[in-house]
PASEBA-1860 file (N, C-alpha, C; in nm, 3 decimals):
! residues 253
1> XXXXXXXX> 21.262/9.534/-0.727/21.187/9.418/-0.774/21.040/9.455/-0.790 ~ 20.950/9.415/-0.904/20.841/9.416/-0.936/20.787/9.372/-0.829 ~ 20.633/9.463/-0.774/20.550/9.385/-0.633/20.485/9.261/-0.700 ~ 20.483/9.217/-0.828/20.428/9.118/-0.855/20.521/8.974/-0.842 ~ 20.670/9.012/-0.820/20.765/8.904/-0.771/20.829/8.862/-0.612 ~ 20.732/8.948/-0.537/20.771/8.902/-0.369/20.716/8.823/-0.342 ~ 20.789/8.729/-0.254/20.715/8.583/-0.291/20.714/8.580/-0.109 ~ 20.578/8.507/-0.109/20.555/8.477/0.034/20.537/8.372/0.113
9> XXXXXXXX> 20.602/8.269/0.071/20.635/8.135/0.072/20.601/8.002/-0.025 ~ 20.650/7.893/0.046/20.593/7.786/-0.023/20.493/7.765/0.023 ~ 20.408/7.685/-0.068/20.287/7.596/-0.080/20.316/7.474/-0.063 ~ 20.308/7.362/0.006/20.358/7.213/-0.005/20.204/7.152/-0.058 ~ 20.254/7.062/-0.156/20.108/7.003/-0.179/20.122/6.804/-0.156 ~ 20.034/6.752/-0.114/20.008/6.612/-0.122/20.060/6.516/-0.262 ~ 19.899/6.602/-0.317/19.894/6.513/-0.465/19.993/6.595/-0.589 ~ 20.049/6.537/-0.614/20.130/6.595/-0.765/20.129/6.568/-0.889
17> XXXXXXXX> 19.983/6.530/-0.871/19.914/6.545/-1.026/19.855/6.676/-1.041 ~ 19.824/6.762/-0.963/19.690/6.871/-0.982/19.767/6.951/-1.100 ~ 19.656/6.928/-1.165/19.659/7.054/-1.286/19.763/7.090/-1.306 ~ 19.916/7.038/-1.395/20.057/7.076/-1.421/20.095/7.067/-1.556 ~ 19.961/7.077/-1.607/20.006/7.112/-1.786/20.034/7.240/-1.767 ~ 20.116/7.276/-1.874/20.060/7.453/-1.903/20.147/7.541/-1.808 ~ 20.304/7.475/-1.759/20.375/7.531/-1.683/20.530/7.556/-1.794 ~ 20.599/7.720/-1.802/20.686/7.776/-1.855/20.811/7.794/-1.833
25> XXXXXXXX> 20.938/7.777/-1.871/21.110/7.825/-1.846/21.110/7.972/-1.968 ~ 21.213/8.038/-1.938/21.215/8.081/-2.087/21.396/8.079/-2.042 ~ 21.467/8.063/-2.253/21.562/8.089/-2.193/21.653/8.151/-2.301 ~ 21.818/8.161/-2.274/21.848/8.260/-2.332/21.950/8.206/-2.423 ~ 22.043/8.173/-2.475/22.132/8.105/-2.550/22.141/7.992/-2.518 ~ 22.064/7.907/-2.468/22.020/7.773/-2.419/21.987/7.743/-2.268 ~ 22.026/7.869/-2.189/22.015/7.890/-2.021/21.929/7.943/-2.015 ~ 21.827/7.855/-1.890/21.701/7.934/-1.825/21.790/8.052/-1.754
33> XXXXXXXX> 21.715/8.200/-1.798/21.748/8.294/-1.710/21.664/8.270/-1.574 ~ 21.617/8.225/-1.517/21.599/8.252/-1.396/21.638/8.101/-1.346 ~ 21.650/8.008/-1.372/21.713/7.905/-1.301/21.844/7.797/-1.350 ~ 21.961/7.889/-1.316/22.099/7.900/-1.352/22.127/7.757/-1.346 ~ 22.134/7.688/-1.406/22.248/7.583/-1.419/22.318/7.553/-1.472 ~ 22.455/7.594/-1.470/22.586/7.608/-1.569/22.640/7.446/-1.620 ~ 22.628/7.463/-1.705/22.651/7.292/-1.848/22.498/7.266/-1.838 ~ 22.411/7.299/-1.809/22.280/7.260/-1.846/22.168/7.340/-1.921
41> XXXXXXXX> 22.241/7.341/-2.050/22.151/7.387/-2.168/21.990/7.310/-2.144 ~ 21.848/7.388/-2.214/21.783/7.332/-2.260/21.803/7.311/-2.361 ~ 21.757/7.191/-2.433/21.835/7.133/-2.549/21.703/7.099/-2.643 ~ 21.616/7.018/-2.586/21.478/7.002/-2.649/21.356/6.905/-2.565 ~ 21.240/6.839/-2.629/21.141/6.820/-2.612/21.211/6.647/-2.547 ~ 21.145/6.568/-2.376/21.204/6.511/-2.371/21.315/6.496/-2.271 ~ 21.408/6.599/-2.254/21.485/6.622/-2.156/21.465/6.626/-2.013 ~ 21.524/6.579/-1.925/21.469/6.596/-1.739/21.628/6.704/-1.722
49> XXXXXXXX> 21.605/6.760/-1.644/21.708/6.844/-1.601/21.669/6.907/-1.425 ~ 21.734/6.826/-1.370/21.747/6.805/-1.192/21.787/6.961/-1.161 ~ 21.766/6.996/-1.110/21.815/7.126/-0.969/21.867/7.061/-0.872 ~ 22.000/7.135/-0.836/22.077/7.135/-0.749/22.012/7.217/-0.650 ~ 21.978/7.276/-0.610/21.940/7.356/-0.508/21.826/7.282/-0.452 ~ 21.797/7.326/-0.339/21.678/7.242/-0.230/21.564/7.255/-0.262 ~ 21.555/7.405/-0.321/21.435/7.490/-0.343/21.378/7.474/-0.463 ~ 21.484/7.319/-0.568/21.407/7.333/-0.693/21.395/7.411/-0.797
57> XXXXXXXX> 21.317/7.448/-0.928/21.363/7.502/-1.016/21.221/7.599/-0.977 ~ 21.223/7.717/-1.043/21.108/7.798/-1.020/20.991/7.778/-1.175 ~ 20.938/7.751/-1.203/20.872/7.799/-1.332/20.666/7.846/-1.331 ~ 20.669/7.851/-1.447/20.570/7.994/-1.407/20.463/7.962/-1.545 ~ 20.291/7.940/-1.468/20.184/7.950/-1.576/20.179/8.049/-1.725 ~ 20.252/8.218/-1.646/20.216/8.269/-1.756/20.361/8.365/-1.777 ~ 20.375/8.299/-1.907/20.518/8.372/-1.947/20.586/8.497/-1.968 ~ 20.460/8.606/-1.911/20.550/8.760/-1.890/20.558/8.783/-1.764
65> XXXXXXXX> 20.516/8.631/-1.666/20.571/8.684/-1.533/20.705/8.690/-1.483 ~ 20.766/8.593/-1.644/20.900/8.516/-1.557/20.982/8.663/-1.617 ~ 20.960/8.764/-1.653/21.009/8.899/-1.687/21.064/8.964/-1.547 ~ 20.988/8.889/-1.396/21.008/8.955/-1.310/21.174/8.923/-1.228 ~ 21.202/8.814/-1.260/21.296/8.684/-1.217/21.420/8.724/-1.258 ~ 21.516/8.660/-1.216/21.633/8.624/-1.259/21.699/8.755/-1.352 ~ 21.772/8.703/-1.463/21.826/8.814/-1.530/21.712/8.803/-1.716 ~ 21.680/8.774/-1.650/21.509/8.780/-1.781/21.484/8.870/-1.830
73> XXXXXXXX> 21.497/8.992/-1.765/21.441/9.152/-1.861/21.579/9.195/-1.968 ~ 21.681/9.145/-1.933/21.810/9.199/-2.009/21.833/9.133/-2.167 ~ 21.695/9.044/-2.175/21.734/8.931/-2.291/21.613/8.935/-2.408 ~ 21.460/9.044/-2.329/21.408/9.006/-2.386/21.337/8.980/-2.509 ~ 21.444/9.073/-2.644/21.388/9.031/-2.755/21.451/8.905/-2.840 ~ 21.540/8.818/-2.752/21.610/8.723/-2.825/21.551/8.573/-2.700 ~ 21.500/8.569/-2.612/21.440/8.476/-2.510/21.342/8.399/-2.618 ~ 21.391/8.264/-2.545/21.293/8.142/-2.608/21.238/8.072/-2.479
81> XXXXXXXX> 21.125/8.056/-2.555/21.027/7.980/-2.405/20.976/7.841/-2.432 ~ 20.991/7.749/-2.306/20.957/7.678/-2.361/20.830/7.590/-2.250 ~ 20.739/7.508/-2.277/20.658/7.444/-2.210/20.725/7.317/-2.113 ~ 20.693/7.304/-1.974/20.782/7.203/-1.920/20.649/7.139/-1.822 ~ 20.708/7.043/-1.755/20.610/6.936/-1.705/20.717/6.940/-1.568 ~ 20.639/7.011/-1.471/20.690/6.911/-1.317/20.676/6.760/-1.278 ~ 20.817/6.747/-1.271/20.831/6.558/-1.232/20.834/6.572/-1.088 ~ 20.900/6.632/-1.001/20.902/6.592/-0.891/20.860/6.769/-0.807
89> XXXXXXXX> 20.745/6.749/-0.793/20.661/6.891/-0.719/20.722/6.898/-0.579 ~ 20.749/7.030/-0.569/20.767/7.089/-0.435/20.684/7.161/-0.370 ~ 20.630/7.274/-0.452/20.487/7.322/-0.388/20.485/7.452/-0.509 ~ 20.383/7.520/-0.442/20.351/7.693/-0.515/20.399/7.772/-0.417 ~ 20.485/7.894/-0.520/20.521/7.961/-0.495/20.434/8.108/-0.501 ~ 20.374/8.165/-0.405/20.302/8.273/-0.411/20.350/8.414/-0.433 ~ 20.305/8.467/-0.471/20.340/8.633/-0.528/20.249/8.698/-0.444 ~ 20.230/8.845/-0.428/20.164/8.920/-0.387/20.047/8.916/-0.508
97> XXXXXXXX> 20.112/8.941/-0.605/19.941/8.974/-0.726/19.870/8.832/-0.746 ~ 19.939/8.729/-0.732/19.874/8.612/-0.754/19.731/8.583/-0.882 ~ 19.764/8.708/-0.959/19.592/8.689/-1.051/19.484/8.617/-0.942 ~ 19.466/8.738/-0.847/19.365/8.709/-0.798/19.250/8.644/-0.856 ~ 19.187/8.655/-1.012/19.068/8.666/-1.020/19.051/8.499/-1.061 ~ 19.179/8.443/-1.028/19.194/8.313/-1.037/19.269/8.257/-0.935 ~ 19.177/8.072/-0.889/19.213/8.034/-0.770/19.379/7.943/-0.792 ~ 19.414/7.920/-0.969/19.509/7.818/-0.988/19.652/7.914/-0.934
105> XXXXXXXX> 19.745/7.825/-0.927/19.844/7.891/-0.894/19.903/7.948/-1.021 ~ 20.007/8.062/-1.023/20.113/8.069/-1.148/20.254/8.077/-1.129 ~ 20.307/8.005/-0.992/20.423/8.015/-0.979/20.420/7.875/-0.878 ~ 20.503/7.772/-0.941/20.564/7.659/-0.870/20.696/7.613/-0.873 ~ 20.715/7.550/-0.780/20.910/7.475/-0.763/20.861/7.321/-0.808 ~ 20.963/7.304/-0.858/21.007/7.152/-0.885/21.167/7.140/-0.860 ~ 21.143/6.983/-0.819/21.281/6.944/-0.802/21.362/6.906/-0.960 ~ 21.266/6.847/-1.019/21.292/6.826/-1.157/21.197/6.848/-1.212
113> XXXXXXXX> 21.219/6.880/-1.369/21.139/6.912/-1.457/21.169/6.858/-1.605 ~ 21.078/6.801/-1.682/21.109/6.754/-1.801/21.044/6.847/-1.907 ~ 21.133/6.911/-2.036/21.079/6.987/-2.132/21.011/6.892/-2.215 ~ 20.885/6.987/-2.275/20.768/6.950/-2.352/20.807/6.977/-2.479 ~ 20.786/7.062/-2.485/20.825/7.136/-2.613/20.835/7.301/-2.619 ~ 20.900/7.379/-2.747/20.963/7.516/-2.772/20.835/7.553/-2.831 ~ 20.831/7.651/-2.766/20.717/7.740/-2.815/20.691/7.817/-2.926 ~ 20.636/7.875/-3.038/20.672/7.945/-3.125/20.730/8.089/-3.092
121> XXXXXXXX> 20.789/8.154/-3.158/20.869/8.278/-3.128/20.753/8.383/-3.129 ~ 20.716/8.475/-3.048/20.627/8.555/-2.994/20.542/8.526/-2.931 ~ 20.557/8.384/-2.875/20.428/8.318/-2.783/20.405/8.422/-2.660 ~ 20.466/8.463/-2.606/20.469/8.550/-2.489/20.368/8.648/-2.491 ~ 20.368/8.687/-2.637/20.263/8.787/-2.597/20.111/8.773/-2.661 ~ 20.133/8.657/-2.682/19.983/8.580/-2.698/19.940/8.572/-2.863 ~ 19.852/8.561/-2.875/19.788/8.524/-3.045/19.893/8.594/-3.133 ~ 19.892/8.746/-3.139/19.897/8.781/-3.215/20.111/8.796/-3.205
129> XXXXXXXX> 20.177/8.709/-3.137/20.244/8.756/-3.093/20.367/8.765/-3.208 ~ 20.353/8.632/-3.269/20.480/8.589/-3.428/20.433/8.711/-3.503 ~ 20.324/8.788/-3.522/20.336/8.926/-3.632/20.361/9.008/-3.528 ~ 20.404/9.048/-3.407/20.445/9.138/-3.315/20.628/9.150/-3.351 ~ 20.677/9.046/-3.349/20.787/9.002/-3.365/20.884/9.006/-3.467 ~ 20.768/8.981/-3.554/20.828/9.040/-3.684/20.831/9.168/-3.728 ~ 20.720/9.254/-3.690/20.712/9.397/-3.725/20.807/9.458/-3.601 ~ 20.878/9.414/-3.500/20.987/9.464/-3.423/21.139/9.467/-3.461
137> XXXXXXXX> 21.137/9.318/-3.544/21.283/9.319/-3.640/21.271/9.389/-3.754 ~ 21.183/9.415/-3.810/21.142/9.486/-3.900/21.161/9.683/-3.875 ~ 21.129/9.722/-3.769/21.153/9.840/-3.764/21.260/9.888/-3.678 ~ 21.340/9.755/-3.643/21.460/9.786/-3.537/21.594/9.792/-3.653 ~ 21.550/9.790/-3.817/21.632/9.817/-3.884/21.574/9.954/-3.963 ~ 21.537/10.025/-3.920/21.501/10.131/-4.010/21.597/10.233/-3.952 ~ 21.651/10.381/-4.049/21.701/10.429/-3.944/21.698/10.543/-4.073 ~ 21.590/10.662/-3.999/21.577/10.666/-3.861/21.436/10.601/-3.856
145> XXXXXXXX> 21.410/10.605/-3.766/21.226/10.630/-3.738/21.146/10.686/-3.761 ~ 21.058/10.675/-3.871/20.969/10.752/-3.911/20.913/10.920/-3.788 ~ 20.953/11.017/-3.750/20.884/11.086/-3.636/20.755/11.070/-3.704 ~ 20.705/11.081/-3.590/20.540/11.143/-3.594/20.514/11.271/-3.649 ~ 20.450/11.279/-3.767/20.425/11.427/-3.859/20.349/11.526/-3.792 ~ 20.373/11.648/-3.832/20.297/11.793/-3.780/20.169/11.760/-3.791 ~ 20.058/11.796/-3.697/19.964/11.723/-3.693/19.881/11.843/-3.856 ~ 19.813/11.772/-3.959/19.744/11.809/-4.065/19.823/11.811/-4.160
153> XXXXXXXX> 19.939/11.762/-4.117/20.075/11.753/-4.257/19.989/11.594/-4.336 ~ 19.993/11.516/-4.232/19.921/11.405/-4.296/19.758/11.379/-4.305 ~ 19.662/11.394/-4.316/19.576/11.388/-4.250/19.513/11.237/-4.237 ~ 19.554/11.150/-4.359/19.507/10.982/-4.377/19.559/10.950/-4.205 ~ 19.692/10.981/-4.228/19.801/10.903/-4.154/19.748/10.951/-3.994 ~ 19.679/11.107/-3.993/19.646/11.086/-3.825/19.539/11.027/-3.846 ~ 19.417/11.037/-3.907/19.323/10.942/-3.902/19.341/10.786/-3.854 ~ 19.457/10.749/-3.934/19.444/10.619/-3.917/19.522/10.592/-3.736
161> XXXXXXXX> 19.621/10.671/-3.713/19.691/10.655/-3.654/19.645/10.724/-3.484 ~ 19.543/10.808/-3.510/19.467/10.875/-3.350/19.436/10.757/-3.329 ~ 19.350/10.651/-3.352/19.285/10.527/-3.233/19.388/10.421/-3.195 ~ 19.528/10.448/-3.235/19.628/10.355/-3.230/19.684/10.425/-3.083 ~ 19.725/10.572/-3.135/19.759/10.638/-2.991/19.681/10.634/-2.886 ~ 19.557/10.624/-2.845/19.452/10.621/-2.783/19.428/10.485/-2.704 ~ 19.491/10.432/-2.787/19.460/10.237/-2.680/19.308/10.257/-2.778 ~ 19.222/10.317/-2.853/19.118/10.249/-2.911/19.119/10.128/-2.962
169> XXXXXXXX> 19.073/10.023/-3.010/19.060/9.961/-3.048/18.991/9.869/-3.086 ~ 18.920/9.778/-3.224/18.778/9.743/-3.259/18.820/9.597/-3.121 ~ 18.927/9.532/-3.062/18.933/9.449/-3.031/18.992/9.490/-2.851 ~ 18.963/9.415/-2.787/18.974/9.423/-2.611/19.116/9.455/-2.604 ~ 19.206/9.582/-2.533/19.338/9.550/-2.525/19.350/9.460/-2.426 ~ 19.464/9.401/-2.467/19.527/9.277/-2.363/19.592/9.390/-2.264 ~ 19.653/9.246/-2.172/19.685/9.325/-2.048/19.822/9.444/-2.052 ~ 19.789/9.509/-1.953/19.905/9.669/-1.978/20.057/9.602/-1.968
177> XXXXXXXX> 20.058/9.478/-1.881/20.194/9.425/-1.844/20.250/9.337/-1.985 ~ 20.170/9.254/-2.064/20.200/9.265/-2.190/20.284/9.369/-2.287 ~ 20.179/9.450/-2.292/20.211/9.606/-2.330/20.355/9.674/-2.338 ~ 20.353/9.668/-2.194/20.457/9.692/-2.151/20.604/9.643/-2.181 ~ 20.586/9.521/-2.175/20.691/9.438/-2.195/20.752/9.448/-2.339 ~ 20.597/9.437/-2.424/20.616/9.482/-2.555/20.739/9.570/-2.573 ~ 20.699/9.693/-2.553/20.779/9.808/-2.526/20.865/9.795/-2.514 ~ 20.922/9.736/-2.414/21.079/9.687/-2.360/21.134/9.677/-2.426
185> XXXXXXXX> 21.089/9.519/-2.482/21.171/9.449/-2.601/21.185/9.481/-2.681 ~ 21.079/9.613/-2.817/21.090/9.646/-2.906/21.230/9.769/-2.860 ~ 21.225/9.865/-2.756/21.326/9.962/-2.735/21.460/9.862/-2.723 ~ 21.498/9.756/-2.664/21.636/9.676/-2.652/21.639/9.689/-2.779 ~ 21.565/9.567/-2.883/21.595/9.541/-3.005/21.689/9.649/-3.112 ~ 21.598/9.781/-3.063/21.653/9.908/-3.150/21.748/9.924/-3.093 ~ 21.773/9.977/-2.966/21.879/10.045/-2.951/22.020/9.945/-2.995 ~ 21.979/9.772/-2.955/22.083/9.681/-2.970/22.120/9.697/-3.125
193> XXXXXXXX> 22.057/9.723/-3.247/22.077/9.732/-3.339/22.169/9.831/-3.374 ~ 22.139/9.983/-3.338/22.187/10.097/-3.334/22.348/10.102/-3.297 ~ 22.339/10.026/-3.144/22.452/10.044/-3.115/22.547/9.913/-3.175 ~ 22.517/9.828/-3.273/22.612/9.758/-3.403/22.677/9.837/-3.487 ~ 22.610/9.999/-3.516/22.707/10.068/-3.603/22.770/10.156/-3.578 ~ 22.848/10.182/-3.618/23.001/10.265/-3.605/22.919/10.421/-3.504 ~ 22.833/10.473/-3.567/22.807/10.624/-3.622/22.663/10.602/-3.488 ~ 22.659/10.463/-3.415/22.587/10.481/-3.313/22.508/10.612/-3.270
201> XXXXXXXX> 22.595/10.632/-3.206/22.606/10.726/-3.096/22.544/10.715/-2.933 ~ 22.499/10.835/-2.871/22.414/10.820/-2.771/22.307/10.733/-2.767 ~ 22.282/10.638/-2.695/22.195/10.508/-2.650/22.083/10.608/-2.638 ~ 22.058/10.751/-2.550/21.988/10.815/-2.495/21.893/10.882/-2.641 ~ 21.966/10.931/-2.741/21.926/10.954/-2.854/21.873/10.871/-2.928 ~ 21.925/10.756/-2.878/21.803/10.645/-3.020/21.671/10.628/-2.967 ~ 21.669/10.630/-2.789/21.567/10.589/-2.688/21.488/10.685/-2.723 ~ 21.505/10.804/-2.744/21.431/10.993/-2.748/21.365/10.935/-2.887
209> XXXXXXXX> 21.374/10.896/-2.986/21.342/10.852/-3.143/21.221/10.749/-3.160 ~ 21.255/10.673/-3.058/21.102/10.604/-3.024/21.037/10.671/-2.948 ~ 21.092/10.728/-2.854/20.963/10.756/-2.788/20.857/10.878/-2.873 ~ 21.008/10.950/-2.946/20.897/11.079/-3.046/20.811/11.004/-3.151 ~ 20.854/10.853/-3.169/20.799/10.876/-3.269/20.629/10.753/-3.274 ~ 20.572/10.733/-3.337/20.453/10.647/-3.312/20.517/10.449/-3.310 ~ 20.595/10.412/-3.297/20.652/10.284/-3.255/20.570/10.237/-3.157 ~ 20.517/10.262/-3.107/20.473/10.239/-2.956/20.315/10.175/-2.984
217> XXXXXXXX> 20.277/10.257/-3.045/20.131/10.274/-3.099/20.147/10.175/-3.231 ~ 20.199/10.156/-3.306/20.250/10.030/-3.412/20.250/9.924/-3.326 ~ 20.289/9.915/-3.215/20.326/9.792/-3.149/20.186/9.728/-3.112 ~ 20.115/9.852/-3.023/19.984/9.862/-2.936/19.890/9.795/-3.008 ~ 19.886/9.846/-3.123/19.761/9.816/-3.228/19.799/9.689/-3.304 ~ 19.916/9.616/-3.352/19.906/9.492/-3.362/19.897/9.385/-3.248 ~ 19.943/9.427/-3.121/19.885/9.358/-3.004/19.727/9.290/-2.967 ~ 19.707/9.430/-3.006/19.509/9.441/-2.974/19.466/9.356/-3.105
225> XXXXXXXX> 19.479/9.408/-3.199/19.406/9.327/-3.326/19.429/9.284/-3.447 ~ 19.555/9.289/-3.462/19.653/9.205/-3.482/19.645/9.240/-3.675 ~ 19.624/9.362/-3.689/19.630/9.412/-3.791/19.676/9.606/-3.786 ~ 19.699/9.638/-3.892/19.743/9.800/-3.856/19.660/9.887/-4.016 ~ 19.597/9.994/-3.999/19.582/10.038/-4.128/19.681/10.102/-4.218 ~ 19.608/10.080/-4.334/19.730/10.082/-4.422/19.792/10.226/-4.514 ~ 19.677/10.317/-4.426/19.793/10.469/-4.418/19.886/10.441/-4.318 ~ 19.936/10.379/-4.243/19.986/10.394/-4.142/20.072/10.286/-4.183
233> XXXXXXXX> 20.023/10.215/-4.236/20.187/10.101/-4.301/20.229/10.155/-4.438 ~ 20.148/10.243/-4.512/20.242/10.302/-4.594/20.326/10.444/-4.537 ~ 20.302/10.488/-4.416/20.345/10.591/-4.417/20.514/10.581/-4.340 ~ 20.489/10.402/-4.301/20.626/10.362/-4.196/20.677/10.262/-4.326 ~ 20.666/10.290/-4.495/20.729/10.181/-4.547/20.678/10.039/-4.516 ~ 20.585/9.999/-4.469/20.583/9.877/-4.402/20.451/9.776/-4.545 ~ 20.438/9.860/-4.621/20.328/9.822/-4.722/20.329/9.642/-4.755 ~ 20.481/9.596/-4.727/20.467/9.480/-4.771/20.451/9.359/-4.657
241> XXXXXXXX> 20.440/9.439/-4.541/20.438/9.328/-4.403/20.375/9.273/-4.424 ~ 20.316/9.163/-4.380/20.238/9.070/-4.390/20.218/8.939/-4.224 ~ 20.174/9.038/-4.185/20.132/8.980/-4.019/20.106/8.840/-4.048 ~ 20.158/8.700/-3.992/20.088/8.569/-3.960/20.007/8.547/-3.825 ~ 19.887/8.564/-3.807/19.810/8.566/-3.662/19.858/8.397/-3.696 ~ 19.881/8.336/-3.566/19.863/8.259/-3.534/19.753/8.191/-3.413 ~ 19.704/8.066/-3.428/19.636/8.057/-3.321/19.712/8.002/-3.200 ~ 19.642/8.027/-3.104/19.765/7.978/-2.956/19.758/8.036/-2.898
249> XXXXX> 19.868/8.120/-2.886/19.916/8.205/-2.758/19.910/8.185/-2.624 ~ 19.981/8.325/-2.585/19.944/8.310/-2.416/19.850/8.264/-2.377 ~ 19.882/8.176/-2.283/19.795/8.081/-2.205/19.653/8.166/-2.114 ~ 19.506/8.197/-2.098/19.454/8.295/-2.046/19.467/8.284/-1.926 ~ 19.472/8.412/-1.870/19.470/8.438/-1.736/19.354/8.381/-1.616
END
């Protein structure tokens, strides 16, 4: 288990108004992965849906924590998230990392909870996240993967493409656990694709293909600034993408 998911008890609180906008489920073919309740789809905006258990439902300020939970990492380029409202508060649930550099909580129980509303698809990983999302379905059908060229075979393409490998960027990178997650989901997506056709093969071999090849750094650099240059989208075929930044996103830390 991630040290950012050991939890070191409850919090009981008085008042159960404090500050409970802005609290997350995510889930998977209509089931919260981390708080199982079998015939209890989320369905939409509106809904109360009770916990059976004593301990309430778990849900969480910022939506790549709930990555740590339940069966959440096995789902995550097809997970939908959605915004929920605690009706009946139990307390906060503490973590070891707790985003120190903030006093609000990001992990509480409810006994019940009513959904708000569905989030747009790449909310998770903040602004730039719906053109993250798309340039992941987008290259989880290519095959193969562009490798990364002999270095001076291209020279536009390393130009454009050294400050991508580098974490440079004209814009602040977001956080590494983002990043990360990124990663994840873009490697499931592929390999889940891969292994749809016949001529598959080794899972281990499609995994070796991203990692040789600059995917990673495609990902990195629309994360950070939510654009990619365009030796580098002509050199992955990608000339006709067309990123939608949206405004929104992840909620700040």
């Amino acid at each position: 288990m991630s040290h950012s998911a050991v939890r070191l008890g409850i919090v009981t609180l008085e008042d159960e108004s404090q500050g409970l906008d802005g609290w997350y489920v995510a889930t998977y073919l209509g089931y919260d992965t981390v708080n199982y309740r079998p015939f209890a789809k989320v369905r939409g905006p509106g809904q109360r849906i009770t916990s059976w258990s004593r301990r309430g439902f778990r849900i969480f300020r910022q939506p790549t924590d709930i990555n740590h939970f339940g069966v959440t990492h096995k789902y995550l380029p097809w997970l939908r998230f959605w915004k929920v409202q605690p009706v009946r508060l139990i307390g906060y649930e503490q973590t070891v990392e707790l985003r120190w550099a903030s006093e609000d909580p990001t992990v509480c129980r409810a006994r019940t909870i009513e959904v708000v509303e569905e989030m747009p698809d790449g909310f998770e990983f903040g602004v730039c996240g719906p053109a993250l999302k798309q340039l992941m379905h987008r290259m989880a059908e290519m095959y193969p993967l562009p490798e990364a060229p002999p270095w001076g075979m291209h020279q536009d393409y390393d130009a454009a493409i050294s400050p991508l490998r580098a974490g440079r960027t004209t814009i602040p990178s977001v956080e590494w656990e983002i990043e990360k997650q990124a990663r994840e989901c873009f490697l499931q997506l592929y390999l889940h694709t891969r292994n749809r056709e016949r001529s598959a093969g080794d899972s281990r071999h499609w995994a070796r293909s991203v990692h040789d090849s600059d995917a990673n750094a495609l990902l990195d650099g629309v994360l950070n600034d939510g654009v990619l240059p365009a030796d580098v989208l002509d050199y992955w075929d990608l000339a006709d993408w067309a990123p939608s930044r949206r405004e929104g996103g992840r909620p700040a830390a």
